[in-house]
N, C-alpha and C positions, 0 to 999 in steps of 0.2 A: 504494500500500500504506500503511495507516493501522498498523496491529498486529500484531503478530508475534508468536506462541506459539512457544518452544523451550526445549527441554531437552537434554541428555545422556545417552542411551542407555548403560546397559553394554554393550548388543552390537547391533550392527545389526538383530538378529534380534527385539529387542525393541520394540514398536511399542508407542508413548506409547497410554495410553487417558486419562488425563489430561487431556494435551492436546487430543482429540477430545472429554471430553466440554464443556470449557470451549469449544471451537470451534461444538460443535452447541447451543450455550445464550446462545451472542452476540447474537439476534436480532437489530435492525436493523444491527448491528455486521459483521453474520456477514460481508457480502461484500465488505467492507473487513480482513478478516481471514483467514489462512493460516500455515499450519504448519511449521518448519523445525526438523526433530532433525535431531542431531550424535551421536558415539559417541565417547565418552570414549577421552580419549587423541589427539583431534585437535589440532592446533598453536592456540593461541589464537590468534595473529593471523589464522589461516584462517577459523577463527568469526566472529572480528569483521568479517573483510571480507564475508563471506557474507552475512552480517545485515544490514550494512547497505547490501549492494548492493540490499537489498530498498527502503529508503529509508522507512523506520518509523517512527512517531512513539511509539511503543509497543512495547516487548519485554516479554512476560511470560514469567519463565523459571521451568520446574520443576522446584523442589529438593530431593534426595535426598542420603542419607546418603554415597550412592558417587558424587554429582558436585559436592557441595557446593565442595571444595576448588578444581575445576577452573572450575564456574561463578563462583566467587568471580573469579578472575583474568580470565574473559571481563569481568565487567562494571566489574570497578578498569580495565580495558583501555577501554572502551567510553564509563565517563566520563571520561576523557581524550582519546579524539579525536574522539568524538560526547555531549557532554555536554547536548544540547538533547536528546535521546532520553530520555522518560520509562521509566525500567526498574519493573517491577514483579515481586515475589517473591511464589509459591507452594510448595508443598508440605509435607511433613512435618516436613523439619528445619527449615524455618523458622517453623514453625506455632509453636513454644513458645520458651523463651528468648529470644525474639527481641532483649534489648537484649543479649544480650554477643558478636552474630555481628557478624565483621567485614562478611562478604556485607551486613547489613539497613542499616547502617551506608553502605555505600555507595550502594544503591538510593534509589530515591523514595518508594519505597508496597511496603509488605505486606499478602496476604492470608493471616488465618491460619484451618487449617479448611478446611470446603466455599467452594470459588469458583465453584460454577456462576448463581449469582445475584450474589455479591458483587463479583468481577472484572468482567462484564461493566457492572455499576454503574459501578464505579470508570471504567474506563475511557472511559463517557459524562461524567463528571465532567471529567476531563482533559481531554476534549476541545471541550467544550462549557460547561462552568460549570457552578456554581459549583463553583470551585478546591478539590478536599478538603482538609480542616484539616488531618487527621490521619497520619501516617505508617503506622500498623499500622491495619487494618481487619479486626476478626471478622468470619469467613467465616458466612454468615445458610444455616440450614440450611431449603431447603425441601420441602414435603410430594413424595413420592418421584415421586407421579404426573405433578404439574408439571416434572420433570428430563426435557429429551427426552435420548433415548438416542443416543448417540455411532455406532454400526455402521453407518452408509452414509457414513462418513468412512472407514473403512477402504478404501486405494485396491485394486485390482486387483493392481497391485505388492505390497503389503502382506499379500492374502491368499496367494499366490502363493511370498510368500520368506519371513513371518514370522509370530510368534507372536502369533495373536487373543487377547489378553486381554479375557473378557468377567465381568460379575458380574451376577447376577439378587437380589444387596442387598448394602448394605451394613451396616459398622460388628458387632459381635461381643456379646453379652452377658455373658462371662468377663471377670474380673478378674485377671487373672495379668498380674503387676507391669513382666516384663520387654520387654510389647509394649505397642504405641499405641494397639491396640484396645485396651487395660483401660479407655483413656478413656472409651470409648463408654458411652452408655446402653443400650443395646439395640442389634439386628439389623433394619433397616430394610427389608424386602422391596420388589423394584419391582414394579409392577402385572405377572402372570405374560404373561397375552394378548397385552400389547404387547413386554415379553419376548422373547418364544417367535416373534412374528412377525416381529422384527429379526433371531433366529437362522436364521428358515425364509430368510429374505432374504443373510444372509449364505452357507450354505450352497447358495442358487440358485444364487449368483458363484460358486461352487468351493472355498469353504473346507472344512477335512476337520479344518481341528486346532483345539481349541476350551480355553484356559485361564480357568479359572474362579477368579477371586480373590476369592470370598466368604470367608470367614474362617470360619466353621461351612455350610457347604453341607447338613448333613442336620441341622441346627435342626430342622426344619420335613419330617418327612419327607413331607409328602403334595405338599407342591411339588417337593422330593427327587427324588420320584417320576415326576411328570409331565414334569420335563429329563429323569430318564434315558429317559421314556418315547419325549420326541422324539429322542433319537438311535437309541433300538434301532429305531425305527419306520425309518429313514434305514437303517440294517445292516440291516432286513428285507428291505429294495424293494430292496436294491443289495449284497446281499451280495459283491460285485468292487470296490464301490466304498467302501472301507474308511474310518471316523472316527474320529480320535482326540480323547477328554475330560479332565481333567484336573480333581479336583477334590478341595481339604480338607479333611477329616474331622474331625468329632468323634471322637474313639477308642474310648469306650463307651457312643455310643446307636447302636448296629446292629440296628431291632428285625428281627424274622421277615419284612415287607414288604416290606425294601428290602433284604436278603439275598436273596432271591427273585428279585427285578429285579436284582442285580449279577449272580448266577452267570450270569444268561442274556448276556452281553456275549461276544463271542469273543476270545481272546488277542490282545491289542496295540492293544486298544479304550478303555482305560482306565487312567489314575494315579488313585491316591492319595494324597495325600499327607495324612499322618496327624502332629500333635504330642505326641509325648509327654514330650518335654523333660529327664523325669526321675519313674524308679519312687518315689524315696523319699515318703515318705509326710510325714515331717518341714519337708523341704526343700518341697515341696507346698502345705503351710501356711503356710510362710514366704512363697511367693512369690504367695499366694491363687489358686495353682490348684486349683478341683474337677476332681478324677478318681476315678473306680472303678477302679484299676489290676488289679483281676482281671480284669472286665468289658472292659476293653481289651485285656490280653493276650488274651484270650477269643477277641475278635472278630478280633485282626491274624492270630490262627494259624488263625479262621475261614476268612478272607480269603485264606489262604495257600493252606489247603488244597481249597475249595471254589471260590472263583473264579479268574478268569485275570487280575483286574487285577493290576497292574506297582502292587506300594507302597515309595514313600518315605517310613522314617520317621524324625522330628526326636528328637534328642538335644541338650540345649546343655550345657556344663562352665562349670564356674565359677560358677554359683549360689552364693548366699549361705547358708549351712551344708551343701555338699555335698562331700565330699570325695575323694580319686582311688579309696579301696577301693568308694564310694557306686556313683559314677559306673560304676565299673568291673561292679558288682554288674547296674546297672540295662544296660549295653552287653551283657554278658553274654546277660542276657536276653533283649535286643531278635532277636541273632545267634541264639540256638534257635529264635524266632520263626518263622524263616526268613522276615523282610523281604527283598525282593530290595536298597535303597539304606537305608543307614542316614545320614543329612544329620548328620554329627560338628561342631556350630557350639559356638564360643566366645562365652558371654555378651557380648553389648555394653548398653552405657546408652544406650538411646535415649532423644532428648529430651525432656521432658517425663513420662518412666514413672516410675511411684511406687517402680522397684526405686533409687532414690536413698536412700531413707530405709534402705535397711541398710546404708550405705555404714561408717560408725562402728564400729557394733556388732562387722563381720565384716571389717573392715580391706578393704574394697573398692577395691582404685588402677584404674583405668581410665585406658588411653591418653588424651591430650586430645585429638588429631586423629584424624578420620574412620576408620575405623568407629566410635571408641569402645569398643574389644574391652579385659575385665578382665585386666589384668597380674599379677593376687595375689589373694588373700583370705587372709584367717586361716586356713584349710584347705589353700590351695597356693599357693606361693610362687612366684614366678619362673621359677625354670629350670623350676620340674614344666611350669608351665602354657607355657613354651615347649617342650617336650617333647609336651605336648596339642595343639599348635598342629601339630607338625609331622607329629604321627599322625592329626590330620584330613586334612592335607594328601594324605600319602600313603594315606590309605584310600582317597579319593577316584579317587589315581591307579590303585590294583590292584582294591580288591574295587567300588567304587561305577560303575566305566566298563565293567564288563561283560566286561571284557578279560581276566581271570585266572580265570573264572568255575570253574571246578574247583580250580585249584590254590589257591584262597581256603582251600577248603574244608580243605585238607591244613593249611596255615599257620597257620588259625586252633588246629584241635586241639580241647580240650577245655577250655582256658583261651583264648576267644578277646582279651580285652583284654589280658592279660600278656604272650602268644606276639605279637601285631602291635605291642603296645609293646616288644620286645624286637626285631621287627622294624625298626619305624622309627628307634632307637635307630641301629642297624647300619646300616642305608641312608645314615643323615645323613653318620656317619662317613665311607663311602665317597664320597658326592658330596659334601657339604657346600651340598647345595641342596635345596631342594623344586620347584621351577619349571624349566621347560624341560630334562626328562631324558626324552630320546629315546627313542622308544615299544621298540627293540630292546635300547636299553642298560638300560631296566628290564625288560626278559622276563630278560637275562643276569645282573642282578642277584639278580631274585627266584627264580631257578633255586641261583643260588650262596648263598643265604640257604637254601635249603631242604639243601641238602649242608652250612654250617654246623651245620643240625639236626639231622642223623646221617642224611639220604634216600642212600639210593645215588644215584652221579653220573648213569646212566645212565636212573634210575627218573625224576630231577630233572627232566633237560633233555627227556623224553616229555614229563612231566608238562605242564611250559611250554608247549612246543610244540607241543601239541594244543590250546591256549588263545590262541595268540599267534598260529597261521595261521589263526584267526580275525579277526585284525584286520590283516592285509596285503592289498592289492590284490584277489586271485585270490580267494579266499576269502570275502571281504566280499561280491563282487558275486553269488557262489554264494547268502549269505546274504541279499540282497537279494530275489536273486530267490525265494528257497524260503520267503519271507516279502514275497513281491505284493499278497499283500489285508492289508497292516499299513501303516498311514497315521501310526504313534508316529513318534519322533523316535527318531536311530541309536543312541543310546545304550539305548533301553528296548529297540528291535530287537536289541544284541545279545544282553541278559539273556532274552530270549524265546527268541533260537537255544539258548540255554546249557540 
């Protein structure tokens, strides 16, 4: 073994595409070269020993915001008891700032940017001459068609227990401040043909579940079109043999053609997941996002009413002049919508975005260490935004997991943000936690939160209890079964039963 690809998965379930596409771009390299993820949260020294039972002369590790911290200590670990191992860094969080990370600082070479030409450079250097001068190496972007495509890396295993992540292009053309695509110049498309025939390939193997991480997927709606077309083609010929997609939206270009093609999907066939960030129109301008927010609303209550896709959609707090009546205005709205998951995330500074430059202006503190989630602004101060923090938390637990699915509906009310912040207010109180509360000790919770609000006791614990023997044993596999041709994941299954 000469090189060694690895990263830190947040969940086991999450299969590097990454890493596969740098695997499948190695050329003469390639069979000298093999893949080894880890899931965060593993012992360091067990990494380390892993690694290098392989006996490497090369680790290329890929680095994200959620394993940053933990990659760090594998490889301070790694030059000390294997210091002759050249380590090389990838990914996003190391793509920019590169001199103030302690991580780049201990490494030998960065790539920052695209590495599907530049790593496997590097890496012939290292091994063969001449020695690179340089420590950081801009990652060389090339023409889409020259990339081969990573999907015959995905093992059997892999289709079998996790999440295909695939993308038919990259990079974004929006310039909204608080992500890494602003950087991009544009939306990159891969040649569709060879596409389309990596998917026909992956789905001979057995795959059914298909994550699409293009960042605008209906850009372009005529290619739009043609993915959806191969999967309904796949739900035609096999209607027992169910597929699930999964794919980003723009939020207001839904024209009449590609409305047309979603209604035809059958229930449990399809995500969306849709950004809208924030209704204000002010805060908008500030963070250079274009939206038509009629035209969006437009379409999500289109969406609701007309198709059977499962939509998640994005909310973040903490913007730079948005404040908790703003936010609360635009939540509001999202909840009439009737989105089935509303994703309640707390601004972070990711590296390198141009949301730095309102940092002054609007008193922006951000955590230092990882995620880099905003502690304050001149709009909300501390405890609010820990207050924020812990009604994502619990939305997540009651209305986002499918599990309260009626009784949501009671608690919200007519002031859905006030009534769940007044909710998780009282929840804290009572545990003094957001993490590890026991799927019965919150149905009895949220039963007695609804008798704080004047529900007769008797009306409360129905209420719950027709939602929560939803999610016990018995009942689940009822819902399994009475949902056989749905190939989603359990969480959108249970919002589908509901």
């Amino acid at each position: 073994m000469t090189i060694l690809l690895s990263t830190l998965n947040a969940r086991y379930a999450h299969a590097s595409l990454g890493l596969r596409y740098l695997l499948a771009n190695m050329g003469a390299l390639g069979p000298d070269t093999r893949i080894q993820e880890f899931v965060i949260g593993a012992k360091t020294t067990e990494v380390v020993e892993r690694l290098l039972a392989q006996h490497p002369r090369i680790i290329g590790f890929g680095v994200y915001i959620w394993n940053v911290e933990e990659t760090t200590r594998v490889v301070a670990m790694l030059k000390r008891v294997a210091p002759e191992v050249t380590i090389v860094l990838g990914g996003p969080e190391v793509s920019y700032e590169t001199n103030e990370q302690q991580i780049v600082k201990l490494a030998d070479y960065v790539v920052t940017g695209w590495g599907d030409v530049t790593f496997p450079q590097l890496c012939a250097q290292i091994l063969h001459g001449p020695q690179p001068l340089m420590k950081v190496h801009a990652g060389v972007q090339p023409p889409m068609a020259e990339i081969a495509l990573p999907y015959s890396l995905y093992s059997d295993e892999d289709i079998a227990h996790r999440t295909l992540y695939v993308e038919a292009s990259r990079g974004c053309p929006f310039k909204c401040e608080f992500c890494l695509s602003s950087l991009d110049k544009t939306a990159w498309p891969f040649p569709l043909e060879s596409f389309l025939a990596q998917m026909e390939d992956l789905y001979s193997r057995g795959a059914r579940l298909f994550k699409f991480v293009d960042r605008t997927f209906n850009l372009n709606v005529k290619t739009s079109m043609k993915i959806m077309q191969f999967f309904l083609d796949k739900i035609d010929a096999s209607p027992d043999d169910p597929v699930y997609a999964h794919f980003e939206l723009v939020p207001d270009h839904l024209p009449e053609a590609l409305k047309e093609m979603i209604a035809r999907f059958p229930a449990g066939a399809l995500q969306f997941e849709i950004g809208i960030q924030s209704f204000n129109p002010e805060v908008q301008a500030l963070v250079s996002r274009r939206q038509d927010n009629i035209k969006a609303a437009e379409n999500i209550r289109w969406l609701c009413a007309h198709s059977q896709a499962h939509l998640h959609v994005d909310l973040i707090a903490g913007l730079p002049g948005e404040d908790i009546a703003s936010f609360a205005r635009g939540f509001d709205q999202l909840v009439s919508l009737g989105a089935h998951e509303i994703q309640f995330g707390i601004l972070k500074r990711l590296r390198g975005t141009p949301i730095i430059r309102h940092t002054e202006a609007f008193n922006m503190v951000y955590d230092p260490y990882p995620p880099y989630t905003v502690l304050a602004t001149s709009l909300i101060d501390f405890p609010t935004m820990q207050r924020l923090v812990r009604f994502a938390r619990y939305w997540d637990l009651v209305a986002n997991s499918g599990r309260f699915a009626h009784t949501v509906r009671e608690l919200l009310g007519v002031r859905p943000f006030e009534n769940f912040m007044a909710f998780s207010d009282w929840i804290y109180t009572k545990t003094d936690a957001t993490h590890r509360i026991a799927l019965d000790r919150l149905a009895k919770l949220v039963a007695e939160w609804l008798q704080v609000t004047g529900m007769e006791r008797e009306r409360a614990l129905a209420l719950v209890a027709s939602d929560y023997a939803g999610s016990i044993d018995g009942a689940a596999k009822k819902d399994k079964a009475a949902n056989a041709a749905v190939a989603a994941p359990a969480r959108q299954v249970r919002h589908l039963a509901a």
